[in-house]
N, C-alpha and C positions, 0 to 999 in steps of 0.2 A: 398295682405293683410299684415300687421305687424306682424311682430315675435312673439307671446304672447305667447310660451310655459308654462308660470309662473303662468299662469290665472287655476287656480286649480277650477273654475267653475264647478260644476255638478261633483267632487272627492268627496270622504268620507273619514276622516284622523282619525283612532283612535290612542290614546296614553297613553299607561299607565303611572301613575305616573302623569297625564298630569296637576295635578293642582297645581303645585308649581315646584318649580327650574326648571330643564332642560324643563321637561316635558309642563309647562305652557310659556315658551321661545316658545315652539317649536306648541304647539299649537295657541298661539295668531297669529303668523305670517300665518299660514297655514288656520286660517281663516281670517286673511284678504286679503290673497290670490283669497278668493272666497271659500274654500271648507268647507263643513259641517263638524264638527267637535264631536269625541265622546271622553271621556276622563275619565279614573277610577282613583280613588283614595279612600283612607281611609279615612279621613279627611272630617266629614261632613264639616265643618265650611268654611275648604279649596274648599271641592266639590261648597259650595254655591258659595262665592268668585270667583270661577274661572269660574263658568257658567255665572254670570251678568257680567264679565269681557270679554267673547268670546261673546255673545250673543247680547254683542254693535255693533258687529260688521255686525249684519244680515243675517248671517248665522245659519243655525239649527243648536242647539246643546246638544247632549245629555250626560248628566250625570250619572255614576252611581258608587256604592260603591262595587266594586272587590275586594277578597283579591287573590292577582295572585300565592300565592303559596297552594290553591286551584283548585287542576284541576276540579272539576266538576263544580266548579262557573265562572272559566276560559272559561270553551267548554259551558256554558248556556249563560255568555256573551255576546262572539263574536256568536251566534246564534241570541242573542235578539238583536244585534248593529244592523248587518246585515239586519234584519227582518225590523228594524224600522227604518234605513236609507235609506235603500234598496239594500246597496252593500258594499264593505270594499277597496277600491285602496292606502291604505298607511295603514300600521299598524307596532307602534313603540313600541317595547318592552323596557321602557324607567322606568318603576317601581325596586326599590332595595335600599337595606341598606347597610349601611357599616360601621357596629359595628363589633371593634374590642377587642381586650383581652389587660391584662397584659402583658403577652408575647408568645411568640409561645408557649413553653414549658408546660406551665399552661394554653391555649385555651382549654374549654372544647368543648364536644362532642357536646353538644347541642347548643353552640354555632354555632361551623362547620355546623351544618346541618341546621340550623336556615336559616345563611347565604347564606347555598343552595340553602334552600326550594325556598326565594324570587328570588335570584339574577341567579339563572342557571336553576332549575327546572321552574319556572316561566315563562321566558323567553321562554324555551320551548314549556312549551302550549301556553303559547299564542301566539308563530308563528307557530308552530302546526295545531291548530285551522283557524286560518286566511291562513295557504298555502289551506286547504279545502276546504276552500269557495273560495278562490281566483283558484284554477282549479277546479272544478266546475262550475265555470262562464268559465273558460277560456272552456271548454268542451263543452257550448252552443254558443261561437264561439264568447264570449267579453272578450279575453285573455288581460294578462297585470295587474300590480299590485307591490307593492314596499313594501319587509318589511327589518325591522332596528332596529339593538340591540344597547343600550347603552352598550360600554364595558367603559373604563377608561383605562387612562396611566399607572394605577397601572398595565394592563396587560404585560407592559412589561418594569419597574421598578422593583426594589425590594419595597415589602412594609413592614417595620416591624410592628409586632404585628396584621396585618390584613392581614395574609397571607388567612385569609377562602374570605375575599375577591376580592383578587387579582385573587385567582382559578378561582373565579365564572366570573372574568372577562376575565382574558385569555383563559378560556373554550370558551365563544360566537367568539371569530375570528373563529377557524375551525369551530364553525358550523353556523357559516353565511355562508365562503364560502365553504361549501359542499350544504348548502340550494339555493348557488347562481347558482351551476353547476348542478344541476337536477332537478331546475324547471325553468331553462330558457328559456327549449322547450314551456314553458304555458306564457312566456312574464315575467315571474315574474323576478325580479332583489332582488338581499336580498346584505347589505352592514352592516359595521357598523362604529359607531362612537366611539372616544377616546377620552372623555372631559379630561383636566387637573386640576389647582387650581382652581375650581367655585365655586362662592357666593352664598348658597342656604342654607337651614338645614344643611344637613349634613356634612360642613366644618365650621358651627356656629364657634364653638370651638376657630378651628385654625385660624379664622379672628378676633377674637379678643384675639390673641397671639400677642404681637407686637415684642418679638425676631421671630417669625415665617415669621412675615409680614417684618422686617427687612433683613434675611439671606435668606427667600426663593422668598415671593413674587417678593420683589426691587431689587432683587441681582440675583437669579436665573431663573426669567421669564423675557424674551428680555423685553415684549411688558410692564412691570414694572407694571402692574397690576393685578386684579380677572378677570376669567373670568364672565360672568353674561348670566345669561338665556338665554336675548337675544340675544345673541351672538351664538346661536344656529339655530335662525329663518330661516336663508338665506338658511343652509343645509337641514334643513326639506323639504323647499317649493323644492330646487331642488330633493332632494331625490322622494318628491311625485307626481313631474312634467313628465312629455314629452321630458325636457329638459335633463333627465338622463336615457331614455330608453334603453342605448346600455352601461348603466354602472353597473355592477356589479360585486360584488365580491370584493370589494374594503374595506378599512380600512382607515378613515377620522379622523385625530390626530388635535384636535381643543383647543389649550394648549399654544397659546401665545408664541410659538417658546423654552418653557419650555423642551419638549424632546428632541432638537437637540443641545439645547447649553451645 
């Protein structure tokens, strides 16, 4: 038989945040992979857009409007994903902001915990929720399951003025890999990812900076580009394949050679 571990046939991939920038990168590929697709977002307009955008591709897909720094709409969620998919094998905590202040000094409070609620508590429940269901299944003896936090490079840069969300970002490494070494007895694998300069909302701004696009893009990123969404697709599918069973615990820096140079 041929090697087709990539054939995500008969998976379920949810993705928060999944209807725009990384998150809809990382969904289109995963359903055209084969696997059914769910996807929360805030954004009706976006929600509509990205379901007739996944939905060409023939796979199920379901929509809905989560605010993930909401626990109790977070655990009714991934309850109703589950229920009406029928199971969850990839869940990507992939939803967050990244507003920042004037300056560290003057960041108010409510900003920091703003930043929290989405980018660190968020994250939380919702792979909270999905390790549940996913041992649970594993406990009726169809073990196995893949979940994945967007962190950013900012977790291990400095970042001025957004220091509430760098925290939020260097907090998800230790707790992917503590979620990667105690449930691996149930198959489950937990990694994360580290986009760097991407073209999406939230770098609007600084793409249409052209001293930004000048000194950082051209100049400080090897590959002399943005990253784009799509540039995302290829790690998802293997994160939620067969092909990545015995990998976990890991931390994927996806930034155009931006951290190393």
């Amino acid at each position: 038989m041929p090697y087709s571990p990539f054939d995500l046939s008969g998976k379920v991939a949810l993705i928060t945040g999944g209807n725009g920038g990384i998150g809809i990168g990382m969904a289109d590929a995963l359903a055209q992979a084969g696997a059914d697709v769910v996807i929360w977002g805030n954004n009706p307009a976006k929600n509509a857009a990205a379901e007739k955008r996944l939905s060409a591709h023939g796979t199920r897909v379901l929509v809905e409007r989560v605010d993930v720094a909401d626990e109790a709409a977070v655990d009714a969620a991934i309850d109703r994903a589950a229920e009406t998919m029928g199971r969850l094998d990839f869940v990507a905590a992939n939803a967050g902001m990244g507003e920042g202040a004037e300056s560290f000094d003057t960041m108010s409070t409510d900003l920091w915990r703003r930043v929290l609620a989405v980018n660190l508590d968020g994250v939380f429940w919702t792979l909270r929720a999905a390790a549940r269901h996913m041992v649970a299944r594993a406990k009726q003896g169809d073990a196995g399951g893949s979940l994945l936090a967007t962190s950013s490079t900012s977790a291990i840069h400095g970042a001025p003025k957004n220091q509430a969300y760098a925290a939020t970002k260097g907090a998800l490494l230790p707790m992917m890999r503590g979620i990667a070494v105690e449930y691996a007895r149930h198959g489950i694998r937990a990694n994360a990812i580290l986009p760097g300069w991407i073209a999406t909302d939230m770098t609007a701004r600084a793409q249409g900076n052209d001293r930004f696009n000048d000194k950082v893009i051209a100049t400080r990123v090897p590959m002399r580009r943005w990253g784009e969404p799509e540039d995302f697709g290829g790690i998802a599918v293997y994160l939620a394949s067969d092909a990545s069973r015995f990998h976990t615990g890991d931390n994927f820096t996806i930034d155009g050679g931006y951290t190393i140079f």
